[in-house]
Structures are given as C-alpha cells and as structure tokens.
N, C-alpha and C positions, 0 to 999 in steps of 0.2 A: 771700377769706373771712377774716373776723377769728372766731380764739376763742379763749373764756375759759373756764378751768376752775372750777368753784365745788363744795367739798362742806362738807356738813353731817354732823356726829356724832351719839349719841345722846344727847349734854347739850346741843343746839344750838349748839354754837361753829363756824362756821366760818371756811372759809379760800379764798383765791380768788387766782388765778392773774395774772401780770399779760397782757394780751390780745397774741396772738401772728395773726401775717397769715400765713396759709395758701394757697398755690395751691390750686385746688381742678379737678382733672385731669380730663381727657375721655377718655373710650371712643374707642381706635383702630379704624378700618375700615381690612382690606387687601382687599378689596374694592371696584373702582373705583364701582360700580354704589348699595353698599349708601355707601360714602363721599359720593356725589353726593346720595341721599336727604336723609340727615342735614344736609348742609350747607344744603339745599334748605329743613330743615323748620328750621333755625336763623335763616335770613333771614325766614322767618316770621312767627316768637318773635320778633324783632327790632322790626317792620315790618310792619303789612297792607300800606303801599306797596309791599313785592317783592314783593306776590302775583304781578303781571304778568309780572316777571320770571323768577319762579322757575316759573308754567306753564308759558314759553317755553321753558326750560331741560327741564324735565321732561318735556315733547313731543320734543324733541331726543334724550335720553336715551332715550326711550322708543319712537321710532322704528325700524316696522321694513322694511326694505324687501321687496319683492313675493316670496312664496318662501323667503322666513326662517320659519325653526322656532325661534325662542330664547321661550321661555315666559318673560313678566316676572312672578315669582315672587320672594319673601323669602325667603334662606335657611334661615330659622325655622321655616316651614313647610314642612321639606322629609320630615321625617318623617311629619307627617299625610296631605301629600298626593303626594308623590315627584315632582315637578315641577320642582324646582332642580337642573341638572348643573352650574351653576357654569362653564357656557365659555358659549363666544357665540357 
C-alpha cells in the first residue's frame, strides 16, 4: 500500500507528503479451523478457478465422521447461540 499525506489550511495553501510504501497487515487466526476458512475465502478473492479446490478442502475440513458431536459453528456466534466449545 503506498500513501500520501496531503493537508489543507484555512487560506488554501497546502502541503503534501512524499508517498511512503506501507505493509498493509492481516488478521491472525490461532484457530486452526477459523485459519482454514480465511485462507479458503482468500483463494476465492484471488480466483473463481479455486472454487474446486477450495470445496474439496472445505469438505475435508468439514468432515465428520459417524458419532461425532463437534458442532461446525464460528466462534462469533458463540454468544447468540452457545454452540462453539472450541475443541473437537
């Protein structure tokens, strides 16, 4: 990300920055689960060609075998609807 500063006074003069290159930082997930989403929805954004891939991935993920109790819930909504314990 490039920016530049620019202000203006109250007699119109202004002044302006020279353009500076910025990282522009992502949101950490220590969550394996909520990590794989994200990655998932980034190939996306990238790419309708990973849709295929990124199903297959999310089937995988999302798999559960016969007998399992793990609710696939966002942690987000754990307050509205108390569905998230957050183990597996």
């Amino acid at each position: 990300m490039t920016v530049t500063l620019r202000a203006v006074d109250g007699i119109d003069q202004a002044g302006q920055s020279d353009p500076m290159a910025l990282p522009l930082p992502g949101r950490r997930f220590f969550d394996p689960f909520a990590a794989t989403l994200i990655e998932l929805r980034r190939d996306l954004l990238w790419s309708r060609q990973n849709a295929g891939r990124s199903a297959e991935i999310l089937r995988a993920v999302t798999w559960q075998p016969e007998g399992s109790s793990r609710t696939i819930c966002m942690p987000s909504c754990a307050q509205r609807c108390g569905c998230w314990t957050g183990t597996t």
